[in-house]
Residue frames as qw, qx, qy, qz and C-alpha x, y, z in Angstrom:
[[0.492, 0.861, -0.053, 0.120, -2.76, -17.83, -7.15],
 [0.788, -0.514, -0.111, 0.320, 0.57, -17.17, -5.22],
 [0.170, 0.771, 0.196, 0.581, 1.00, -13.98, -6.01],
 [0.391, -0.384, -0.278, 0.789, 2.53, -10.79, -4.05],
 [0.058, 0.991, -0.081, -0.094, 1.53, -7.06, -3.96],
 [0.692, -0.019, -0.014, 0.721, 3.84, -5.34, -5.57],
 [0.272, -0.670, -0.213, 0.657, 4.23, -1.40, -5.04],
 [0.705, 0.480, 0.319, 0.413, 5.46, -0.77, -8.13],
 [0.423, -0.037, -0.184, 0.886, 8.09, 1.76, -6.17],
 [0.114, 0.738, 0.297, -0.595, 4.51, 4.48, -6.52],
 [0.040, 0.311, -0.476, -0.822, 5.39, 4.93, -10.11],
 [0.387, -0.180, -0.745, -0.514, 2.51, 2.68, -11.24],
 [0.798, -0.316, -0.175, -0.482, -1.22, 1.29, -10.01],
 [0.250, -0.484, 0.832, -0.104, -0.23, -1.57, -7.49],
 [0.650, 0.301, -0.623, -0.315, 0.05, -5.08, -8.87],
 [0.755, -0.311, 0.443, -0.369, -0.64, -8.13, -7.97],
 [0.747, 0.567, -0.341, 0.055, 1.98, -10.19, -10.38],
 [0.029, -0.729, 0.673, -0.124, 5.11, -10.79, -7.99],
 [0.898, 0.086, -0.426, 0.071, 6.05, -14.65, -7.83],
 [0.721, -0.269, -0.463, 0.440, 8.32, -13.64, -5.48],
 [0.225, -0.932, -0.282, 0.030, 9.10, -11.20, -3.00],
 [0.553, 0.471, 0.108, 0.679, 11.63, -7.90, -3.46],
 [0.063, 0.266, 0.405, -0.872, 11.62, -4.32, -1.58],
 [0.296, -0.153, -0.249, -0.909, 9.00, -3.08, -3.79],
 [0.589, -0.162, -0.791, -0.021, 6.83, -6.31, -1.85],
 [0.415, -0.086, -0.511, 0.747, 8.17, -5.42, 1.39],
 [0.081, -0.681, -0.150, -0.712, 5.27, -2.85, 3.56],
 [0.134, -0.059, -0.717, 0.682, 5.19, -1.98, 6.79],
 [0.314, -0.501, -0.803, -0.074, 2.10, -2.07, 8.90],
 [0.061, 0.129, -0.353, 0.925, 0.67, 0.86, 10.77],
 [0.409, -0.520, -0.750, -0.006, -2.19, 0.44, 12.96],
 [0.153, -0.459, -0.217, -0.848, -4.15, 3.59, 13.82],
 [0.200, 0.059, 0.530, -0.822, -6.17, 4.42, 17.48],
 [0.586, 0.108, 0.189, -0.780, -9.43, 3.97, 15.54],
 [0.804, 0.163, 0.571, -0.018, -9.28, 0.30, 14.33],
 [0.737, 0.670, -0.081, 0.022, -7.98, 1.38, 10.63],
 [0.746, -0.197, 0.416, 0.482, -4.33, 0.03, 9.52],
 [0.510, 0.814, -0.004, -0.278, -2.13, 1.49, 6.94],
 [0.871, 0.152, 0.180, 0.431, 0.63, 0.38, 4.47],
 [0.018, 0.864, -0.423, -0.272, 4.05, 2.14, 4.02],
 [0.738, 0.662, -0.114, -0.061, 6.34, 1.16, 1.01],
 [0.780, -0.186, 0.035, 0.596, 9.88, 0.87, 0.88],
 [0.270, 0.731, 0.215, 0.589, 9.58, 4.20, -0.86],
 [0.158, -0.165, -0.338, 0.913, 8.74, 5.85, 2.21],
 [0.189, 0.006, -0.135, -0.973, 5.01, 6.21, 1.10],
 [0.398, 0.065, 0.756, -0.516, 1.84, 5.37, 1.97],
 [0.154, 0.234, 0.870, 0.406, -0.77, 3.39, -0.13],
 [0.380, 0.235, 0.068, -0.892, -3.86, 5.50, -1.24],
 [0.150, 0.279, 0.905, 0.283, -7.00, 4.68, -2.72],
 [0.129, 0.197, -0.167, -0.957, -8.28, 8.21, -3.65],
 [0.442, 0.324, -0.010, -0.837, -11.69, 8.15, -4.31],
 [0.888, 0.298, 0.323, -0.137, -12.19, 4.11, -5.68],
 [0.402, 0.702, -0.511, -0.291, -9.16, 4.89, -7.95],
 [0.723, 0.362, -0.496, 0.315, -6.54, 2.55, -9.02],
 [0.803, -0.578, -0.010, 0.144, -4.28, 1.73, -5.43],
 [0.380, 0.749, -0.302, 0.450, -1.02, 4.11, -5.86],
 [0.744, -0.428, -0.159, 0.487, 1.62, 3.74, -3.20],
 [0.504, 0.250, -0.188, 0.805, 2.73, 7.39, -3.26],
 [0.214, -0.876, -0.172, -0.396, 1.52, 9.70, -0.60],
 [0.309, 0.276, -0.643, 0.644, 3.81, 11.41, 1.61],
 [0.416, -0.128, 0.608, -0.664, 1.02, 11.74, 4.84],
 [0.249, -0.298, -0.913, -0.128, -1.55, 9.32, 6.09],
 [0.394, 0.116, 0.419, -0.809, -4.87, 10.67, 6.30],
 [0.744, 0.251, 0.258, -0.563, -8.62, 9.72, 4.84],
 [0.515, 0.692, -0.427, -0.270, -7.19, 8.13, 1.81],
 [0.415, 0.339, -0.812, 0.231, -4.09, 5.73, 3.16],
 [0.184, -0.258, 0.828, -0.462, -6.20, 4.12, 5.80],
 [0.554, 0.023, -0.765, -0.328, -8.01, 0.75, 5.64],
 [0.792, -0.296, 0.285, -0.451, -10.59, -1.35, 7.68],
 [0.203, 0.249, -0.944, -0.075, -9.24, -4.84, 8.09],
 [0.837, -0.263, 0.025, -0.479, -11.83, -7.87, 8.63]]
């Protein structure tokens, strides 16, 4: 596809539409003591996935929510 995540700054679901890459693109990596990783924004927020929802880039802490298993 060649496609980018895009943040959509936390105002929207995140997308997977960018052709190219922009801050909203742009996430920093945070790797966690117990093997989970999380994503910060350019916002300054962390990516969530609340319960199976939609993927929202707006939480100000990282806890149960904003942290991912990588394989």
């Amino acid at each position: 596809m060649g496609k980018y995540v895009s943040s959509e700054n936390g105002e929207q679901p995140i997308t997977c539409n960018r052709t190219s890459v922009d801050d909203w693109e742009k996430f920093e990596l945070i790797k966690h003591g117990d093997g989970t990783v999380s994503f910060k924004g350019n916002n300054g927020k962390y990516i969530s996935n609340e319960g199976g929802k939609s993927m929202t880039c707006n939480r100000g802490n990282c806890d149960g929510w904003e942290k991912f298993h990588t394989h």
